[in-house]
C-alpha positions in Angstrom: -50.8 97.5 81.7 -52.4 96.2 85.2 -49.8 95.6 87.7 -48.9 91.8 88.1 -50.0 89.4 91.4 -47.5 88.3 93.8 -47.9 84.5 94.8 -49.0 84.9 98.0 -47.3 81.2 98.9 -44.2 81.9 97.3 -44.1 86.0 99.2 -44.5 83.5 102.7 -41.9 80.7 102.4 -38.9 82.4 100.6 -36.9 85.6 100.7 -34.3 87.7 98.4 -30.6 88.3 99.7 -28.7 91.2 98.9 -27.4 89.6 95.6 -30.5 88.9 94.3 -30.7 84.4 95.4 -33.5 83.1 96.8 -33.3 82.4 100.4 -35.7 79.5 102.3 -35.9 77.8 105.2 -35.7 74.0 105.0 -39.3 72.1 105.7 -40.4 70.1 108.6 -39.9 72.6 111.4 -43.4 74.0 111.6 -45.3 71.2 114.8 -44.5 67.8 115.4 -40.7 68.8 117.2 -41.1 65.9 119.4 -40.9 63.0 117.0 -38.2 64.5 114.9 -34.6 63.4 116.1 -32.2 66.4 117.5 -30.3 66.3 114.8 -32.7 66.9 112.2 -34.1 70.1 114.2 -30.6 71.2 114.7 -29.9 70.6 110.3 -33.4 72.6 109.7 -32.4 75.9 111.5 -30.1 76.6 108.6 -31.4 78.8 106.1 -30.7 77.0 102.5 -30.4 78.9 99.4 -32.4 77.8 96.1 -31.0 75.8 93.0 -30.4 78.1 89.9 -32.7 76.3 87.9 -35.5 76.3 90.8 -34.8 80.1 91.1 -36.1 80.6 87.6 -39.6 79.2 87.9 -40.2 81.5 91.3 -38.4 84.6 90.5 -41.6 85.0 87.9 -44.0 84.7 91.0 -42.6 87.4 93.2 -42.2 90.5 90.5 -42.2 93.0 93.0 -39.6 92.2 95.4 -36.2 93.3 95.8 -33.7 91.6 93.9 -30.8 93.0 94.5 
């Protein structure tokens, strides 16, 4: 059986906790800091957690990592 392919997009933007969720960090905070208001910068430092439903589809896509 060949090994399976991690999605290389999906190994970038999102991590595994201890538990085995899906950890991300919201979007927007990547250039363009000066015409987003403070508030919005100060919201996106937060790392989020994914949905249940949304951690089904990408838990397929990285096989390989740790899931707790």
């Amino acid at each position: 059986m060949p090994k399976m392919k991690t999605k290389s997009s999906a190994k970038k933007r999102f991590s595994f906790t201890a538990s085995g969720r899906i950890k991300m960090k919201p979007a927007g905070m990547r250039h363009g800091m000066r015409k987003r208001s403070q508030s919005m910068k100060r919201k996106a430092r937060k790392i989020g957690l994914i949905a249940k439903p949304d951690e089904k589809v990408l838990k397929p896509m990285m096989p390989y990592q740790r899931k707790g």
